[in-house]
N, CA, C and O atoms as CSV, one atom per row, in Angstrom:
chain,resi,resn,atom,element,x,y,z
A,1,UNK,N,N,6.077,-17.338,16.031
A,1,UNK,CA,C,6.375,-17.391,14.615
A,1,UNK,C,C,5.078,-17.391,13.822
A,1,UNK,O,O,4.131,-18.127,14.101
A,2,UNK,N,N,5.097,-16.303,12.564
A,2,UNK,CA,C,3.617,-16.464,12.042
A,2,UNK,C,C,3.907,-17.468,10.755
A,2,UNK,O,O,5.007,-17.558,10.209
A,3,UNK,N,N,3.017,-18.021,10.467
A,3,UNK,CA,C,3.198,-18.976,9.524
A,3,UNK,C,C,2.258,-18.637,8.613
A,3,UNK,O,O,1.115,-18.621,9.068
A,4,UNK,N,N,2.402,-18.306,7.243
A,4,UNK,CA,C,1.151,-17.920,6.039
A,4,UNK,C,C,0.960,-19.140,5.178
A,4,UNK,O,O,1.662,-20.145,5.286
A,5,UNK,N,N,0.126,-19.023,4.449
A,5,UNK,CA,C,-0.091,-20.672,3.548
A,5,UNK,C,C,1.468,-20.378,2.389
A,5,UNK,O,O,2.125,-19.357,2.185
A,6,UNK,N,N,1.551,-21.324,2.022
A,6,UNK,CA,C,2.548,-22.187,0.679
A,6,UNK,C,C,2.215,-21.796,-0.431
A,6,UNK,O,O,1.080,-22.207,-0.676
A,7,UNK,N,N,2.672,-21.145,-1.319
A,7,UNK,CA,C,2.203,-21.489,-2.694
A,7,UNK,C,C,3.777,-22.212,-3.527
A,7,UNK,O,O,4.970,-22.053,-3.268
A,8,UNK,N,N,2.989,-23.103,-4.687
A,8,UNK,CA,C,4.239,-23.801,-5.002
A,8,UNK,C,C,4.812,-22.782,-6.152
A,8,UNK,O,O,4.140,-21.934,-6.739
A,9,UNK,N,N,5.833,-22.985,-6.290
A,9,UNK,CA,C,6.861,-22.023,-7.737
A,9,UNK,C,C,7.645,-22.856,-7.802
A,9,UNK,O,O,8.575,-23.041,-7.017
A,10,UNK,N,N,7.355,-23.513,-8.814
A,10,UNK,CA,C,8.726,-24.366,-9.692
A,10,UNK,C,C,8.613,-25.760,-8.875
A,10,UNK,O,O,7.953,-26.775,-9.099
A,11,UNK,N,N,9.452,-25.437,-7.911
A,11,UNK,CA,C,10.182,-26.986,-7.018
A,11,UNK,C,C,10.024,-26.427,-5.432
A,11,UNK,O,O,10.022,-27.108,-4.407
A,12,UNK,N,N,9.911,-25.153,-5.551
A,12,UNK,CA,C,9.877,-24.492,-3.757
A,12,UNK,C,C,8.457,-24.119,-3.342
A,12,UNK,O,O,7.501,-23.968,-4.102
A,13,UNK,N,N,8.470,-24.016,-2.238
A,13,UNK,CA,C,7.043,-23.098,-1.810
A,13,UNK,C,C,7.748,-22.301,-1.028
A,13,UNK,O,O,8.832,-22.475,-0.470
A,14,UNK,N,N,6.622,-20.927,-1.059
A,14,UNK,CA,C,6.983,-19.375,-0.992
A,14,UNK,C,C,6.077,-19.066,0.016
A,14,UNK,O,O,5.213,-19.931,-0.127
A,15,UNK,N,N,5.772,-18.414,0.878
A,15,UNK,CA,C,5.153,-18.012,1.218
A,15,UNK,C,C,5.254,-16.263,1.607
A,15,UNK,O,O,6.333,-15.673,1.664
A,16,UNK,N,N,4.207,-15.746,1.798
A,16,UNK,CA,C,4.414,-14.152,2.943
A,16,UNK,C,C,5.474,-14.843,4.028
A,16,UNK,O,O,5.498,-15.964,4.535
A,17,UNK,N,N,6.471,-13.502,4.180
A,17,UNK,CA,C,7.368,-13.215,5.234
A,17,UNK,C,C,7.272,-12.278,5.777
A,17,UNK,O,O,7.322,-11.186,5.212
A,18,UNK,N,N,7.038,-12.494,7.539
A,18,UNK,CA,C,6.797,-11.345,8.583
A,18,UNK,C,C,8.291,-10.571,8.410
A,18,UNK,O,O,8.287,-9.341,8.394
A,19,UNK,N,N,8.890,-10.914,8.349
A,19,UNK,CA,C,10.278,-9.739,8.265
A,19,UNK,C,C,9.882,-9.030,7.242
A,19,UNK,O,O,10.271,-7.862,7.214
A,20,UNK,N,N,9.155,-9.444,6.313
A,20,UNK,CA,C,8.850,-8.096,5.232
A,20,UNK,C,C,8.665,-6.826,5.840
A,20,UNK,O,O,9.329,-5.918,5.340
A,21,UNK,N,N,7.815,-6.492,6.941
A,21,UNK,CA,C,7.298,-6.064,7.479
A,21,UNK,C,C,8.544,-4.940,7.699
A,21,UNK,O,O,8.740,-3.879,7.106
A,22,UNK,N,N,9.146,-5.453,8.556
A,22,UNK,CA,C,10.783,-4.620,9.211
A,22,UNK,C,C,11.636,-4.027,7.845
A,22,UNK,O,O,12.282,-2.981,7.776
A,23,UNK,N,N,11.532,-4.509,7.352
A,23,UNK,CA,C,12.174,-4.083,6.096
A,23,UNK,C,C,10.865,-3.038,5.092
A,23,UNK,O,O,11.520,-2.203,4.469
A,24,UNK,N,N,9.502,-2.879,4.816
A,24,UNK,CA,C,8.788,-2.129,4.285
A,24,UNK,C,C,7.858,-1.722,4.898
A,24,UNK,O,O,6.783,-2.024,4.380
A,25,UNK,N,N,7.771,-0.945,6.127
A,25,UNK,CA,C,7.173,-0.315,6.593
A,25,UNK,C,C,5.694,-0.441,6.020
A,25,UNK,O,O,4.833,-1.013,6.689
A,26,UNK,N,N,5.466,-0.005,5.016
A,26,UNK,CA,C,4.504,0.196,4.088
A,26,UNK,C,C,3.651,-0.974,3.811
A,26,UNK,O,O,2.556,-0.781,3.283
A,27,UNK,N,N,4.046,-2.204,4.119
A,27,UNK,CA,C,3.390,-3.245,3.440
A,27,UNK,C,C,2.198,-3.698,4.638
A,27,UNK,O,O,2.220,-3.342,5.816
A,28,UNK,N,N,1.398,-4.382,4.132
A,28,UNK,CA,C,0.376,-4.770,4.989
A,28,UNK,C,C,-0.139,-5.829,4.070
A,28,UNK,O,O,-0.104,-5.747,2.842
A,29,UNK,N,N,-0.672,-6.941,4.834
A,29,UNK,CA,C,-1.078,-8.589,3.947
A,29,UNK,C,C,-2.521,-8.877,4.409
A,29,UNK,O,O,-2.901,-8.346,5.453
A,30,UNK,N,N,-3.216,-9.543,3.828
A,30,UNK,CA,C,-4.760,-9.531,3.830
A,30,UNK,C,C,-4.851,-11.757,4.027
A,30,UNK,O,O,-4.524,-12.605,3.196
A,31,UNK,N,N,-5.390,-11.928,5.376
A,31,UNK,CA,C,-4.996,-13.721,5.449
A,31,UNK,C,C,-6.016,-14.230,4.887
A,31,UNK,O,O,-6.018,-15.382,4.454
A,32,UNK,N,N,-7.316,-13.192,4.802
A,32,UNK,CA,C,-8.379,-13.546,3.356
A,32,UNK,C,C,-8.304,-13.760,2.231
A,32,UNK,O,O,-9.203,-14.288,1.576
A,33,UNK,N,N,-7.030,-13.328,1.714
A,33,UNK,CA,C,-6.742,-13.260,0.195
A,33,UNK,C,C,-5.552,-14.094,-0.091
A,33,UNK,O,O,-5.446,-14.862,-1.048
A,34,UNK,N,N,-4.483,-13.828,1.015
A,34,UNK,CA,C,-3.048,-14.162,1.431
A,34,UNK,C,C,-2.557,-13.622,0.107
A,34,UNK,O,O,-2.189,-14.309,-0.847
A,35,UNK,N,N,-2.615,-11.766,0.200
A,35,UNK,CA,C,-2.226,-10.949,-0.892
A,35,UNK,C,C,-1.614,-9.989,0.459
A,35,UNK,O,O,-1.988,-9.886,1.627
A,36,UNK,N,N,-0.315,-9.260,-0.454
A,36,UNK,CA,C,0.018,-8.201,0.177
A,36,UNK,C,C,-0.713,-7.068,-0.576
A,36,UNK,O,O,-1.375,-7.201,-1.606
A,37,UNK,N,N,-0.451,-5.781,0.201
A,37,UNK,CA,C,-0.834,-4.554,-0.210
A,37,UNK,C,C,-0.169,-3.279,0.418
A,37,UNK,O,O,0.079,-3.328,1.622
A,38,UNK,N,N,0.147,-2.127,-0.292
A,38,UNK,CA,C,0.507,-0.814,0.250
A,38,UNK,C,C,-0.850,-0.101,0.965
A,38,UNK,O,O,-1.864,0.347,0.431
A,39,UNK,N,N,-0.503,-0.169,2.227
A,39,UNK,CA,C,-1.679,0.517,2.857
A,39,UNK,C,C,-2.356,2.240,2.250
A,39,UNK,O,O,-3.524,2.572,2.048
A,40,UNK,N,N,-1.098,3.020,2.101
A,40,UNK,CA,C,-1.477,4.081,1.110
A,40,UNK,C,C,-1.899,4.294,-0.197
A,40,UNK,O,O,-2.789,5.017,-0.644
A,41,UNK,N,N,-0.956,3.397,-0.839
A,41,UNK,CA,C,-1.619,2.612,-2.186
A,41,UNK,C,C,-2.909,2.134,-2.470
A,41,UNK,O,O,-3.544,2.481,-3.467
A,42,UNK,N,N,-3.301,1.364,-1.638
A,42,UNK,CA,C,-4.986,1.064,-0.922
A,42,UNK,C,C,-5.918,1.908,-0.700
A,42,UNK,O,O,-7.050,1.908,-1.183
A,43,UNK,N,N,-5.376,2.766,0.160
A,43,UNK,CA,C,-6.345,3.760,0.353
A,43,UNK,C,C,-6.736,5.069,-0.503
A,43,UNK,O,O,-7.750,5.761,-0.418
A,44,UNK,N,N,-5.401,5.219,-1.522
A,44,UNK,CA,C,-6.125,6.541,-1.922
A,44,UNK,C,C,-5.375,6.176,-3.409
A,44,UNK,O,O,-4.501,6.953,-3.792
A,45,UNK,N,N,-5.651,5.221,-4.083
A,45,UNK,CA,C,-5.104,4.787,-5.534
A,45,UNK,C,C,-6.480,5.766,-6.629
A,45,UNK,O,O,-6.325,6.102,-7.803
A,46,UNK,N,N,-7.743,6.019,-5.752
A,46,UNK,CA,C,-8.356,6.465,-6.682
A,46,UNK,C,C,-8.603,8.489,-6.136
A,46,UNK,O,O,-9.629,9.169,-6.140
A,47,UNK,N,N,-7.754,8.704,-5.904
A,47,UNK,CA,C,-7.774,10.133,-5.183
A,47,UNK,C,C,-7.564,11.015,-6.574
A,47,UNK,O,O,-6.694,10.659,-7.368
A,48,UNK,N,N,-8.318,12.073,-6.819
A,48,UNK,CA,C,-8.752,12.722,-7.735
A,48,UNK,C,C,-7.524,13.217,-7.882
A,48,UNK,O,O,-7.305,12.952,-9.064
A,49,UNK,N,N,-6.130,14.012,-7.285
A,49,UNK,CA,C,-5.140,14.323,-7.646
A,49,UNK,C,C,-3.913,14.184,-8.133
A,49,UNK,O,O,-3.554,14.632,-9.222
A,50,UNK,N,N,-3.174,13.520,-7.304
A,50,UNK,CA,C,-1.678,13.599,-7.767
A,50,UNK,C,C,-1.285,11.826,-8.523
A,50,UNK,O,O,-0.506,11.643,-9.458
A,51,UNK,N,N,-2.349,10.356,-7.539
A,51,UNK,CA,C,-2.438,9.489,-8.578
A,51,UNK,C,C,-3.634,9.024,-9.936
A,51,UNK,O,O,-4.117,7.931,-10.233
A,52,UNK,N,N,-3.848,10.717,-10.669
A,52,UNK,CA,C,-4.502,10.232,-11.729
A,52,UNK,C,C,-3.962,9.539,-12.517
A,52,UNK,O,O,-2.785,9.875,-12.387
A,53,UNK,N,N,-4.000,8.758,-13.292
A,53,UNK,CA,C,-3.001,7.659,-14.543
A,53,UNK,C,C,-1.837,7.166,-13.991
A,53,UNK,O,O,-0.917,6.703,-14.664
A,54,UNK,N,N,-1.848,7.269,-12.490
A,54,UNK,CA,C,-0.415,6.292,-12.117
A,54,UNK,C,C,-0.432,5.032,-11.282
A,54,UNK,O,O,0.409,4.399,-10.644
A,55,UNK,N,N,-2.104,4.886,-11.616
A,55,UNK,CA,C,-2.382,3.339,-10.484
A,55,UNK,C,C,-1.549,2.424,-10.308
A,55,UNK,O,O,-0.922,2.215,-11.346
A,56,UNK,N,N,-1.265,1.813,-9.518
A,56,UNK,CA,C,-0.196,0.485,-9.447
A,56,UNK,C,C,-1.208,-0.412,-8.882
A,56,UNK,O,O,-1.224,-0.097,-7.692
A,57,UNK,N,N,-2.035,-1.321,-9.053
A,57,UNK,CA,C,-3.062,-2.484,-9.189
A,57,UNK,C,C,-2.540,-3.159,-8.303
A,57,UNK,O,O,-2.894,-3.355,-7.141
A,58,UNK,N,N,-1.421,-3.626,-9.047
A,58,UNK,CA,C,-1.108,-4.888,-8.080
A,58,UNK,C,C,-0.982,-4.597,-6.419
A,58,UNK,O,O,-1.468,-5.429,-5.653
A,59,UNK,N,N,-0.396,-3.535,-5.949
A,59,UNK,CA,C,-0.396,-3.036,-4.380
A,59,UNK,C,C,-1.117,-2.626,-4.034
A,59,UNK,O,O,-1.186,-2.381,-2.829
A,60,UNK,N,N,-2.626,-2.131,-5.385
A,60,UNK,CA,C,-3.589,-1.029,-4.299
A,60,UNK,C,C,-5.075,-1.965,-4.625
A,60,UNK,O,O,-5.962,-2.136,-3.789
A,61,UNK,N,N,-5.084,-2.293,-5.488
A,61,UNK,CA,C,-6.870,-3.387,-5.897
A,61,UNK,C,C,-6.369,-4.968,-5.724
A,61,UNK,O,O,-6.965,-5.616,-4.864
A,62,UNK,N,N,-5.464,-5.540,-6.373
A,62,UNK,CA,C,-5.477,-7.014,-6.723
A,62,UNK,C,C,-5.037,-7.785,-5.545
A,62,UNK,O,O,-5.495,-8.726,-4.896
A,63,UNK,N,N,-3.791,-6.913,-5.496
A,63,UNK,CA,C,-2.818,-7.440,-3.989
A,63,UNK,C,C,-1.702,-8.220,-4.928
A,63,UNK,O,O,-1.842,-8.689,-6.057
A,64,UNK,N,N,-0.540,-8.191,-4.061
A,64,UNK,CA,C,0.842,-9.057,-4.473
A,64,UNK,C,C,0.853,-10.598,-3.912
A,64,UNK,O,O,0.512,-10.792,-2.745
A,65,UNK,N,N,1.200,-11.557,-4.647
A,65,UNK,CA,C,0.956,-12.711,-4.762
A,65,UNK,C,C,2.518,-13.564,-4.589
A,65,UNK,O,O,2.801,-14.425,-3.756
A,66,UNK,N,N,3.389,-12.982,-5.693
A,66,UNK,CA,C,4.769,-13.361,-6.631
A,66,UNK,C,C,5.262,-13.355,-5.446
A,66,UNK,O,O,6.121,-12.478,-5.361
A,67,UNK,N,N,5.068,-14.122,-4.167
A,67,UNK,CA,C,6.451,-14.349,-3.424
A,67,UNK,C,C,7.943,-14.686,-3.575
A,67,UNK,O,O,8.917,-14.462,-2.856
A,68,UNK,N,N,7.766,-15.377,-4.904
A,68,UNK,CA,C,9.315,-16.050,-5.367
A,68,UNK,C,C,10.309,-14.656,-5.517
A,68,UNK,O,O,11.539,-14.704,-5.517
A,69,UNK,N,N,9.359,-13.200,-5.665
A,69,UNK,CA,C,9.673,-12.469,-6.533
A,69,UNK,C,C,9.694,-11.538,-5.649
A,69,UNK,O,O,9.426,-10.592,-6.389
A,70,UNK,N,N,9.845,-10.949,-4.317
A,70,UNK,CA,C,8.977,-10.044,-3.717
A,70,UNK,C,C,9.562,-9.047,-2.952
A,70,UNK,O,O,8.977,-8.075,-2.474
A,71,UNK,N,N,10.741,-9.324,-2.851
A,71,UNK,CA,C,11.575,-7.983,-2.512
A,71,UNK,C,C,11.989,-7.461,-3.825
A,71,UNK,O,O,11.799,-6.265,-4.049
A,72,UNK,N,N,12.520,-8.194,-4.700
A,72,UNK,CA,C,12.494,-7.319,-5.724
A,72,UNK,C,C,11.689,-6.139,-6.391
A,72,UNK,O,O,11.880,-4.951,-6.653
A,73,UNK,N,N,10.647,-7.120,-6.536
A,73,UNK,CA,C,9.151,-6.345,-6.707
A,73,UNK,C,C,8.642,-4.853,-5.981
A,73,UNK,O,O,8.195,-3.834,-6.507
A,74,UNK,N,N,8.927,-5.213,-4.457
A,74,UNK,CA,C,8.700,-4.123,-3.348
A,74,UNK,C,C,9.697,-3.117,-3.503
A,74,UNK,O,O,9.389,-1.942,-3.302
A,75,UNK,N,N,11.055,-3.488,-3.893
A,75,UNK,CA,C,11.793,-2.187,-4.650
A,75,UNK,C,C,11.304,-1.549,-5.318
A,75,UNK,O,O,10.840,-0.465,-4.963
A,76,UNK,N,N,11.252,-1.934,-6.335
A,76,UNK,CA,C,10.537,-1.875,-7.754
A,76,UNK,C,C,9.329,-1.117,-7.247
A,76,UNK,O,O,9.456,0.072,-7.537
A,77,UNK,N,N,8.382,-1.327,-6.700
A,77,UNK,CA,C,7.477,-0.485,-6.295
A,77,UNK,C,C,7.883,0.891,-5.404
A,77,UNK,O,O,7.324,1.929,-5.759
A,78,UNK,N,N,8.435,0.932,-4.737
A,78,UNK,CA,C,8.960,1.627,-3.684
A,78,UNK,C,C,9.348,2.868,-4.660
A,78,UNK,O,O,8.943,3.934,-4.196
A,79,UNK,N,N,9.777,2.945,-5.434
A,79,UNK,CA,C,10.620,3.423,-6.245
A,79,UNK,C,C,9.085,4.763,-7.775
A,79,UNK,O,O,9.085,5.754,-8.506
A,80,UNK,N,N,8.389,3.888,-7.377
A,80,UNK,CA,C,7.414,3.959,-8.366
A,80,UNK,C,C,6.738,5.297,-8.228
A,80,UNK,O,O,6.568,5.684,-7.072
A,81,UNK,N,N,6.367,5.986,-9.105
A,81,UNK,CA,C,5.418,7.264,-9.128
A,81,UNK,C,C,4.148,7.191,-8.172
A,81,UNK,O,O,3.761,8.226,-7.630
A,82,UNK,N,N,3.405,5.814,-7.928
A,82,UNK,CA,C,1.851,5.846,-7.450
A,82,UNK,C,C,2.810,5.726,-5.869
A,82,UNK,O,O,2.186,6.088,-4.871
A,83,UNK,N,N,3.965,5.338,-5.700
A,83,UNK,CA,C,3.905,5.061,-4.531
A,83,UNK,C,C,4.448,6.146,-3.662
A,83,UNK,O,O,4.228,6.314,-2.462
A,84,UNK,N,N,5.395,7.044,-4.678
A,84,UNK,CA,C,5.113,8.903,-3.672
A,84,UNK,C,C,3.878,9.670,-4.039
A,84,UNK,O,O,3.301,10.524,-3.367
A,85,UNK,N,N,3.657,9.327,-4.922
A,85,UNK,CA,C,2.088,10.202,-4.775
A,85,UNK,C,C,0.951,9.818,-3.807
A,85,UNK,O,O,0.173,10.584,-3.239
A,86,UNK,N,N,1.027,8.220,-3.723
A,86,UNK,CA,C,0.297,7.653,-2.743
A,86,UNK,C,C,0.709,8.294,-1.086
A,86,UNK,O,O,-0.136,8.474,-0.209
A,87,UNK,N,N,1.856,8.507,-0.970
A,87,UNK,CA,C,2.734,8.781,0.499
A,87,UNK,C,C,2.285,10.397,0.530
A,87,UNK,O,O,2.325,10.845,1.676
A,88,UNK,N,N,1.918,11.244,-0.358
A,88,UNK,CA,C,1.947,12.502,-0.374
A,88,UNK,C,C,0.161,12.919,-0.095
A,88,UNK,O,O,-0.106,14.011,0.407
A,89,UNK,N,N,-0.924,11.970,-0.462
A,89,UNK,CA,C,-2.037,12.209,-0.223
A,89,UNK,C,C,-2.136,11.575,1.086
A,89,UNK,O,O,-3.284,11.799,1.471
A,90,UNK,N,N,-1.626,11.023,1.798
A,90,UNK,CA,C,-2.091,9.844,2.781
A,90,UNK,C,C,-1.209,11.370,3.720
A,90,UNK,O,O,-1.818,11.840,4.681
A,91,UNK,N,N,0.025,11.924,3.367
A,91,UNK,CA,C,0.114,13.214,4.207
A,91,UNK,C,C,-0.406,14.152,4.219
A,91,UNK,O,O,-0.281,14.965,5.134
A,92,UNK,N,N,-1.257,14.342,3.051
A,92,UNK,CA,C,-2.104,15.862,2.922
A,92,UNK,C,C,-3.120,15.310,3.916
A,92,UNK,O,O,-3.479,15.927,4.919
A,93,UNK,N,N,-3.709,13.675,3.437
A,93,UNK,CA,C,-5.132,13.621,4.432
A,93,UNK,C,C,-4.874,13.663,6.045
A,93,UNK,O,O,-5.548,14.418,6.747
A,94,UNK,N,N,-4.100,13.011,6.469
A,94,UNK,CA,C,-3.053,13.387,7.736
A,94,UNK,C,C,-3.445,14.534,8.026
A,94,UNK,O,O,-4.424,14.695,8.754
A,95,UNK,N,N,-2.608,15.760,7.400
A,95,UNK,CA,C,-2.312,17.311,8.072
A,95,UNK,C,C,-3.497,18.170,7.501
A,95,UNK,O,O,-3.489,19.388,7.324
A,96,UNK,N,N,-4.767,17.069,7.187
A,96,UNK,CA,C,-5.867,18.269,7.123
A,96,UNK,C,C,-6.741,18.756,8.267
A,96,UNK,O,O,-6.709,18.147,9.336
A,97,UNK,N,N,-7.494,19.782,8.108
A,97,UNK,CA,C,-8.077,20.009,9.232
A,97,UNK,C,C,-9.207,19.259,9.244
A,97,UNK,O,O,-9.416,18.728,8.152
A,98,UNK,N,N,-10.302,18.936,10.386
A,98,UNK,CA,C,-11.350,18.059,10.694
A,98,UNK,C,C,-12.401,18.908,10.100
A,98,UNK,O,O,-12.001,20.039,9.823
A,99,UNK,N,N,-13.627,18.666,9.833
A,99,UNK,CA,C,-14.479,19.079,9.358
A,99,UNK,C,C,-15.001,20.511,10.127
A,99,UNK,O,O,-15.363,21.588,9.653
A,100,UNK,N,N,-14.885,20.076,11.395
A,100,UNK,CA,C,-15.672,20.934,12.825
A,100,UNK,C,C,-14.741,22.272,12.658
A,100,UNK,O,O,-15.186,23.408,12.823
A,101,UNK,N,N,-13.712,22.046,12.392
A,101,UNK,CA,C,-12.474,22.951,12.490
A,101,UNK,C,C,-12.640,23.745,11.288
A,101,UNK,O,O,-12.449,24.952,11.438
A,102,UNK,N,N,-12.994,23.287,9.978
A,102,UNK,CA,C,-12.943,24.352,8.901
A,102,UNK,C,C,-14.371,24.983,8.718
A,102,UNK,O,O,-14.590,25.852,7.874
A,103,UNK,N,N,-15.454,24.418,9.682
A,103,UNK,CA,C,-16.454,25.370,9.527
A,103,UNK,C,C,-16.612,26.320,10.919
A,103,UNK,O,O,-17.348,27.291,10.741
A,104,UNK,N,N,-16.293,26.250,11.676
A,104,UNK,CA,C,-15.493,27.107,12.365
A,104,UNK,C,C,-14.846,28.372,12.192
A,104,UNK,O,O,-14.918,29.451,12.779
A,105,UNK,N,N,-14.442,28.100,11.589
A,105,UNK,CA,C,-13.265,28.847,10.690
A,105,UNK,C,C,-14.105,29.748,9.807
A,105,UNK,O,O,-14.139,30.975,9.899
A,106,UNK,N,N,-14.727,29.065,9.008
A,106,UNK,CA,C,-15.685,29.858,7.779
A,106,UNK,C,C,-16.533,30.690,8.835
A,106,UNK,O,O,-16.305,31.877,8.599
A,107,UNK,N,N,-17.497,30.552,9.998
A,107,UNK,CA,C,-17.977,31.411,10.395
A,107,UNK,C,C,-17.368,32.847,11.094
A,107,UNK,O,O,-18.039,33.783,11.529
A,108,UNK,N,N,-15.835,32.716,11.061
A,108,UNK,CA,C,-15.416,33.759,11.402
A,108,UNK,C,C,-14.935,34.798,9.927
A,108,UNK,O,O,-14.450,35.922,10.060
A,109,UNK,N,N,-15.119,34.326,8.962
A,109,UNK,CA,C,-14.723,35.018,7.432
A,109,UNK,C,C,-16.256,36.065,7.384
A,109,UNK,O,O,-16.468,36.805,6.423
């Protein structure tokens, strides 16, 4: 059983839940910060193309905190513009070719 720290809300304490995990693929938690984050969101929130003006902060720089709040939230994100554009560069960088491979290539043009 993983156990994350407490934060208090109201009268309860909240913490990160490993079942998040099974349920959002996507999510990934930092035990330095004890913030979640979208791993794609993370990685390419500042990618010159498809998320210009659609940053979502809280999943890709700050990290998610609002446990009281957090499936909701992860809908709510899921749902969001940065987070298919985020899924769509993290597949372009995926299905690109390696460096070795496109100059390769150029010496046969």
């Amino acid at each position: 059983m993983n156990l994350f720290p407490r934060t208090q809300y109201v009268n309860n304490l909240r913490s990160f839940k490993a079942l998040w995990y099974n349920e959002h693929n996507w999510l990934e938690y930092s035990p330095k910060i004890d913030r979640g984050f979208r791993f794609p969101c993370r990685m390419f929130h500042s990618s010159s193309g498809l998320n210009v003006g659609q940053i979502d902060k809280t999943f890709s720089l700050t990290g998610f905190k609002n446990w009281n709040n957090a499936t909701t939230k992860f809908r709510i994100h899921q749902a969001s513009k940065s987070h298919f554009n985020s899924n769509q560069s993290k597949a372009d960088f995926l299905n690109s070719k390696s460096i070795d491979v496109v100059l390769d290539e150029s010496k046969t043009l």
